[in-house]
PyMOL commands that place a pseudoatom at each C-alpha (Angstrom):
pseudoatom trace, name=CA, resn=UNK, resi=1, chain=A, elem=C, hetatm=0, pos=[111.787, -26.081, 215.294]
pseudoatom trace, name=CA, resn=UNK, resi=2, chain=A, elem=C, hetatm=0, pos=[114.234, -28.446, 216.400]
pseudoatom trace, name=CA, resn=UNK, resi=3, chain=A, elem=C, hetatm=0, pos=[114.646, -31.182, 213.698]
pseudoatom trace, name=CA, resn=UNK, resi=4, chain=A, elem=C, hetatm=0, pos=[110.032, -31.238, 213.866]
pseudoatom trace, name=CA, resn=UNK, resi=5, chain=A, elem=C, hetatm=0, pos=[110.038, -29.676, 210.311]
pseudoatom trace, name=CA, resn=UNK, resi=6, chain=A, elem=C, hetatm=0, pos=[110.136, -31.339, 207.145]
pseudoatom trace, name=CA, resn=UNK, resi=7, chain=A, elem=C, hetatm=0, pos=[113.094, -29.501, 204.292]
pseudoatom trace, name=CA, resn=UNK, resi=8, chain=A, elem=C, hetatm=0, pos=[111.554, -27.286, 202.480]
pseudoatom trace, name=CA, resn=UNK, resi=9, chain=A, elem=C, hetatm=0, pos=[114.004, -28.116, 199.438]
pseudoatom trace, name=CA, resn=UNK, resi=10, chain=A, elem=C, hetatm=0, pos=[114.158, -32.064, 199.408]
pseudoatom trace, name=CA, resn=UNK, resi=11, chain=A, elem=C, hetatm=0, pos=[111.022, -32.693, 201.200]
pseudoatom trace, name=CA, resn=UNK, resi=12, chain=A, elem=C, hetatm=0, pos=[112.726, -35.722, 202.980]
pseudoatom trace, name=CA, resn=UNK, resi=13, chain=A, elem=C, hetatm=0, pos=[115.165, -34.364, 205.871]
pseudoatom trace, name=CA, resn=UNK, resi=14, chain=A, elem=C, hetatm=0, pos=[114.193, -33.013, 208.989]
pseudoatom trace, name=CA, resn=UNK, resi=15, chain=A, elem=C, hetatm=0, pos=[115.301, -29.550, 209.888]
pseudoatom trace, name=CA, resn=UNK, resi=16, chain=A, elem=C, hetatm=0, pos=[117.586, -29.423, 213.084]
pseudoatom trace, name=CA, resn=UNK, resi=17, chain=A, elem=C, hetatm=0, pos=[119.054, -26.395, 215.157]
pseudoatom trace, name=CA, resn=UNK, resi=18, chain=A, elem=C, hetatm=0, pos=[123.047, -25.968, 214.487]
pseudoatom trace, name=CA, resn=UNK, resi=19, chain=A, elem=C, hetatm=0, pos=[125.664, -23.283, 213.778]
pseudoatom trace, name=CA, resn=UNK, resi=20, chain=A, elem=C, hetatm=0, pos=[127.394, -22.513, 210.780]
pseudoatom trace, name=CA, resn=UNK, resi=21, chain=A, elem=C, hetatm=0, pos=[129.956, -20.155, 209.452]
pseudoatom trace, name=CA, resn=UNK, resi=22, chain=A, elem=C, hetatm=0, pos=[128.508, -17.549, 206.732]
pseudoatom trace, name=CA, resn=UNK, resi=23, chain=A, elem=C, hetatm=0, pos=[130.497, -16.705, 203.847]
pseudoatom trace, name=CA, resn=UNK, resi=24, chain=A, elem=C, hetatm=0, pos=[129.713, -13.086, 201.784]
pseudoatom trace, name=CA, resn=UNK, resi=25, chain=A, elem=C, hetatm=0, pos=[132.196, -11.729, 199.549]
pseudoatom trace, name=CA, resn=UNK, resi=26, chain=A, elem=C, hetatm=0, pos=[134.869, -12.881, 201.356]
pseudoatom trace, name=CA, resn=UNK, resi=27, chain=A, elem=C, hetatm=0, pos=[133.814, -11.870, 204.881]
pseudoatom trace, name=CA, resn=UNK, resi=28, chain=A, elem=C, hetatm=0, pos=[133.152, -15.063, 207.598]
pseudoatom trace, name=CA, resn=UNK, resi=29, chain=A, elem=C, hetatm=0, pos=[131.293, -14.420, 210.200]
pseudoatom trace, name=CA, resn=UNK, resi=30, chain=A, elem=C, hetatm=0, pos=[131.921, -17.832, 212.729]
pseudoatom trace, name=CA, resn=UNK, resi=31, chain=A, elem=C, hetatm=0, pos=[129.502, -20.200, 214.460]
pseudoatom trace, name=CA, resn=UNK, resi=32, chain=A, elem=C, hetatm=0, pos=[125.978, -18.473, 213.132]
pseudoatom trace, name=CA, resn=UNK, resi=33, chain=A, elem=C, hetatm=0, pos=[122.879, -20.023, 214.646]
pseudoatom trace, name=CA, resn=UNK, resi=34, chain=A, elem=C, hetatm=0, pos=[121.240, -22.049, 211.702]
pseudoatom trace, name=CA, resn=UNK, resi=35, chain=A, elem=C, hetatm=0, pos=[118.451, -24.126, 210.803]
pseudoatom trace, name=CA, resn=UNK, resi=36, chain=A, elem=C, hetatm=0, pos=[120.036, -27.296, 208.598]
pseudoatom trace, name=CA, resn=UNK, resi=37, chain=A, elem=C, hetatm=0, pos=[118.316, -30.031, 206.496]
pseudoatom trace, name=CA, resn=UNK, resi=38, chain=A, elem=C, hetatm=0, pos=[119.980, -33.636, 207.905]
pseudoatom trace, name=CA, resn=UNK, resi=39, chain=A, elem=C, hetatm=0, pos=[119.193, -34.578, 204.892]
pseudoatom trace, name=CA, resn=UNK, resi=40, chain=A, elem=C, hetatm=0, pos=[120.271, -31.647, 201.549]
pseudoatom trace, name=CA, resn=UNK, resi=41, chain=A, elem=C, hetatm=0, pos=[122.304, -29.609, 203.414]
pseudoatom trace, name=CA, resn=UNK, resi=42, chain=A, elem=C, hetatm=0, pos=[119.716, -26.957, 203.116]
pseudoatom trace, name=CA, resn=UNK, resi=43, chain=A, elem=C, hetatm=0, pos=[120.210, -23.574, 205.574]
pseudoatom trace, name=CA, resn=UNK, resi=44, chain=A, elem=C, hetatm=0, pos=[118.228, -21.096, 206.613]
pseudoatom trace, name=CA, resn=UNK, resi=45, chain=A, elem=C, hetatm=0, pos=[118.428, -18.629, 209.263]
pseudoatom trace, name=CA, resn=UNK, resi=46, chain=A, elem=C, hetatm=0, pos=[115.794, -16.950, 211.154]
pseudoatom trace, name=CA, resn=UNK, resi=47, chain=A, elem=C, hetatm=0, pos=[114.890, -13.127, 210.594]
pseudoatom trace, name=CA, resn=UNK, resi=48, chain=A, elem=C, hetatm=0, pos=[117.100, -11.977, 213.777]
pseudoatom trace, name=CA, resn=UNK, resi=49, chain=A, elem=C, hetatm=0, pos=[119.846, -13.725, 213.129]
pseudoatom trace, name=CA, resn=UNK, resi=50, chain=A, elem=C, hetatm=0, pos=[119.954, -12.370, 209.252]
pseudoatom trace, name=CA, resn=UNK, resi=51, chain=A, elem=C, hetatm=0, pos=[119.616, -8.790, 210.990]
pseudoatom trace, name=CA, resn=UNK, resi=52, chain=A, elem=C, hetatm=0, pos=[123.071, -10.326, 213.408]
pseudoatom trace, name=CA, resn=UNK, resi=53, chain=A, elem=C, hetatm=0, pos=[124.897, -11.292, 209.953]
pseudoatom trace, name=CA, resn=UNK, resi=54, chain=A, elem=C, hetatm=0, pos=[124.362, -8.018, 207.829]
pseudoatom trace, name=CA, resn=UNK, resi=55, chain=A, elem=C, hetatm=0, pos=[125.540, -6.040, 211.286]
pseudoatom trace, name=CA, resn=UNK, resi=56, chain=A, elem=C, hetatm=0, pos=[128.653, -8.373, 211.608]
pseudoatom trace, name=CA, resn=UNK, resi=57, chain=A, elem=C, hetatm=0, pos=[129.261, -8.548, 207.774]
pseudoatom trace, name=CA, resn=UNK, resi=58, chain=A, elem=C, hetatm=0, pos=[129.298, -4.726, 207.503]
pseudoatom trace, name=CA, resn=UNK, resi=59, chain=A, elem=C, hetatm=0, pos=[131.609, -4.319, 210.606]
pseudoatom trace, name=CA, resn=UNK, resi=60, chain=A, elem=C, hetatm=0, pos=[134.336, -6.693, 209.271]
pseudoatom trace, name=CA, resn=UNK, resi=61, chain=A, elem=C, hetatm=0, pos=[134.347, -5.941, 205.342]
pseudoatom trace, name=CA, resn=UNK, resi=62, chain=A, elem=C, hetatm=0, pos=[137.175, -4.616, 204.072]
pseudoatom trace, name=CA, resn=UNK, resi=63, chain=A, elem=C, hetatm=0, pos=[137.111, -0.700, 202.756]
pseudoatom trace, name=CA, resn=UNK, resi=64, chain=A, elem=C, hetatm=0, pos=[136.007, -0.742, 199.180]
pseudoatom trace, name=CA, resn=UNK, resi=65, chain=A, elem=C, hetatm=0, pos=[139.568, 0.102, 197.343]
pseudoatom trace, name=CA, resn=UNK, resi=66, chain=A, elem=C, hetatm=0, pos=[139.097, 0.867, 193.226]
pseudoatom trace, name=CA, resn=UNK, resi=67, chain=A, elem=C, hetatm=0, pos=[142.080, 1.870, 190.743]
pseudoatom trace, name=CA, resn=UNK, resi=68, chain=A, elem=C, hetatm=0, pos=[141.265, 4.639, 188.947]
pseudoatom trace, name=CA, resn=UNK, resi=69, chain=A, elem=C, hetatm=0, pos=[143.520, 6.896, 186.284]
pseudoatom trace, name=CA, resn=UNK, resi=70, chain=A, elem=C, hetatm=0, pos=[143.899, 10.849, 186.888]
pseudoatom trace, name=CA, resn=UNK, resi=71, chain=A, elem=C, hetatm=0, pos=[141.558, 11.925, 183.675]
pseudoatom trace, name=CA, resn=UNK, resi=72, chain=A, elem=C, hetatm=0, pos=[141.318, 15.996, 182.460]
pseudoatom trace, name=CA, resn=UNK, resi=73, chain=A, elem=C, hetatm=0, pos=[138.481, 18.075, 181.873]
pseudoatom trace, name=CA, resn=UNK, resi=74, chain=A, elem=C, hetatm=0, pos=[138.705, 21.601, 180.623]
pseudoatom trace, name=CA, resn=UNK, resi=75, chain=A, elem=C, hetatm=0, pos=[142.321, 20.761, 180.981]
pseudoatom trace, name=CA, resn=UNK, resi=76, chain=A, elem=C, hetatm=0, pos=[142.083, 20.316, 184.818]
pseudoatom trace, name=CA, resn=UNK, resi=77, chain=A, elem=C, hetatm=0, pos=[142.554, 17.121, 186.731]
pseudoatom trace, name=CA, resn=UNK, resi=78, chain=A, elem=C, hetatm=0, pos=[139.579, 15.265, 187.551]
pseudoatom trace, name=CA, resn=UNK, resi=79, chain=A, elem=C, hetatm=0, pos=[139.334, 11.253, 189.535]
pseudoatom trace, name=CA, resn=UNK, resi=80, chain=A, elem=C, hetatm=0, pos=[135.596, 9.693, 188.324]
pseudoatom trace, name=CA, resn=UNK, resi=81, chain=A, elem=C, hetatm=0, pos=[134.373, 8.018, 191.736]
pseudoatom trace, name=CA, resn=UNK, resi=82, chain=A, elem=C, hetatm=0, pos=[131.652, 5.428, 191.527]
pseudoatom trace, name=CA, resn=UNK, resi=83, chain=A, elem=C, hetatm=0, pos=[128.337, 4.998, 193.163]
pseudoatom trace, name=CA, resn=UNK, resi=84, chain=A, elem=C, hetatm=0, pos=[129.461, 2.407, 195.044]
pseudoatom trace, name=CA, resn=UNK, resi=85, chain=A, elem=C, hetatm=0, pos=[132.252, 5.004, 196.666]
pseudoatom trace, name=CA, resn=UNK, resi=86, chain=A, elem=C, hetatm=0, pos=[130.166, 7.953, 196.940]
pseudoatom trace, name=CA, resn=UNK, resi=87, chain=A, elem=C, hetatm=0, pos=[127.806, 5.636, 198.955]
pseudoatom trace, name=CA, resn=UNK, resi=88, chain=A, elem=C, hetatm=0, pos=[130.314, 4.111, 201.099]
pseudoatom trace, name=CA, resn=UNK, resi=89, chain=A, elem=C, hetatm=0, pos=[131.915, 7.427, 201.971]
pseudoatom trace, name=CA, resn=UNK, resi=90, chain=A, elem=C, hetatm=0, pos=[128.526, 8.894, 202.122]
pseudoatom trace, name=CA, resn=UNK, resi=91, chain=A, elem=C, hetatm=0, pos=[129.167, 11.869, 199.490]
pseudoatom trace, name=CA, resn=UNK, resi=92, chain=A, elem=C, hetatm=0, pos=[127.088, 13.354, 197.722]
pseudoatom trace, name=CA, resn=UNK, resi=93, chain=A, elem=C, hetatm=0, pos=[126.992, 15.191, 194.219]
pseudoatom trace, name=CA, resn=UNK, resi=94, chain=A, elem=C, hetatm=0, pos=[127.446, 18.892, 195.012]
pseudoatom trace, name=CA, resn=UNK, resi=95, chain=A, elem=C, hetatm=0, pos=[127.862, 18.847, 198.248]
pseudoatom trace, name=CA, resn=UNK, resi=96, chain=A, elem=C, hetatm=0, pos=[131.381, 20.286, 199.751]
pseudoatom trace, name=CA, resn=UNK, resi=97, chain=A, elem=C, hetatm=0, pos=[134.163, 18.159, 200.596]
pseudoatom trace, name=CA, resn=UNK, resi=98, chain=A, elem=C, hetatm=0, pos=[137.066, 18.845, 202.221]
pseudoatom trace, name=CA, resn=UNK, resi=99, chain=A, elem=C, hetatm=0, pos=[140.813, 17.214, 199.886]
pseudoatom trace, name=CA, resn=UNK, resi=100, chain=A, elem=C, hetatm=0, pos=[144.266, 16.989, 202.176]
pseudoatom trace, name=CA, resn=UNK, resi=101, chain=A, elem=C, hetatm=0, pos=[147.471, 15.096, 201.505]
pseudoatom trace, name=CA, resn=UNK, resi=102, chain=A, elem=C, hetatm=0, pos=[148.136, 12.451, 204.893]
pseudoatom trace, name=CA, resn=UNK, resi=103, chain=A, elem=C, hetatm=0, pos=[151.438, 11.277, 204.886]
pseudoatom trace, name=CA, resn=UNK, resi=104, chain=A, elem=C, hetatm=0, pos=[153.319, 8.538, 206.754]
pseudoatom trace, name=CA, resn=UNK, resi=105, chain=A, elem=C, hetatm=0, pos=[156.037, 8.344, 204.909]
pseudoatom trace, name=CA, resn=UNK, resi=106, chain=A, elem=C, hetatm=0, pos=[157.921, 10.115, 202.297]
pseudoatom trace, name=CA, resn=UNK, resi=107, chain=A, elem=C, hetatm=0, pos=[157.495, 7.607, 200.059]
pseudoatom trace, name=CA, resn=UNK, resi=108, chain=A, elem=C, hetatm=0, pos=[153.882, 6.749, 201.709]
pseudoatom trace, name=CA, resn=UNK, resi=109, chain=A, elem=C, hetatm=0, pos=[151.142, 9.361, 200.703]
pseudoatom trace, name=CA, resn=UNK, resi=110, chain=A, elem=C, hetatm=0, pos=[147.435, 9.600, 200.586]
pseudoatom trace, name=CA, resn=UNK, resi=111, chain=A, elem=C, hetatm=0, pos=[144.527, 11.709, 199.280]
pseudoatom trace, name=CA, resn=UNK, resi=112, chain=A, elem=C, hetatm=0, pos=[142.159, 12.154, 201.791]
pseudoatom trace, name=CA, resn=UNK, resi=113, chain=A, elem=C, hetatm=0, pos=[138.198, 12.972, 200.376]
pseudoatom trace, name=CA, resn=UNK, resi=114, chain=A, elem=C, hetatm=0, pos=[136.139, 13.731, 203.440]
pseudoatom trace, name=CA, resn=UNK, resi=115, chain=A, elem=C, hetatm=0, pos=[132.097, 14.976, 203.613]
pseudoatom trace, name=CA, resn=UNK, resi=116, chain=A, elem=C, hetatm=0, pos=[132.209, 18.714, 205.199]
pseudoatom trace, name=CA, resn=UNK, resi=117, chain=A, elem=C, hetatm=0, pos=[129.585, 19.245, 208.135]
pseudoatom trace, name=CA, resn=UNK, resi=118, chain=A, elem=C, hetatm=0, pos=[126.848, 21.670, 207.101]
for i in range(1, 118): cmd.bond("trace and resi %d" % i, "trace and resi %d" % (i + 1))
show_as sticks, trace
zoom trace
């Protein structure tokens, strides 16, 4: 493929081999093989290297951190947790989990929410 195919998007450039850095919610993965229009701009990647950036993109995001208020229900404490936490701490609606306190600090404390083995 190197710089033999026409862009896809402008029809005028030639597509050449080169290395860019990807960008995804604020996660960079460096110096990703590319294919780039000399003409647009236009990138693509091939199919192994997408499989390389969701691997590396997944690796270096950041934990998923939401605010969320202490609500009641039947006058007991309860914490609503979104999909998109259940998922990422791979819980699952009736399914046991183990609660602890972790402390650094005695200023420093966390609630801990981990998945029990079955």
């Amino acid at each position: 493929m190197k710089g033999k195919n026409r862009c896809v998007i402008c029809e005028k450039g030639r597509v050449v081999e080169g290395t860019t850095n990807f960008e995804y919610r604020g996660v960079i993965v460096p110096n990703v093989p590319c294919f780039r229009c000399d003409n647009c701009g236009n990138i693509e990647f091939a199919p192994e290297t997408m499989e390389y950036i969701r691997k590396k993109v997944n690796e270096l995001a950041p934990r998923v951190i939401l605010k969320r208020k202490i609500s009641t229900a039947a006058k007991k404490p309860i914490v609503y947790l979104p999909e998109e936490l259940m998922n990422a701490a791979r819980l699952e609606i009736g399914k046991d989990v183990a609660l602890y306190v972790e402390s650094s600090t005695e200023k420093k404390r966390r609630l801990v929410i981990e998945p029990l083995e079955e």
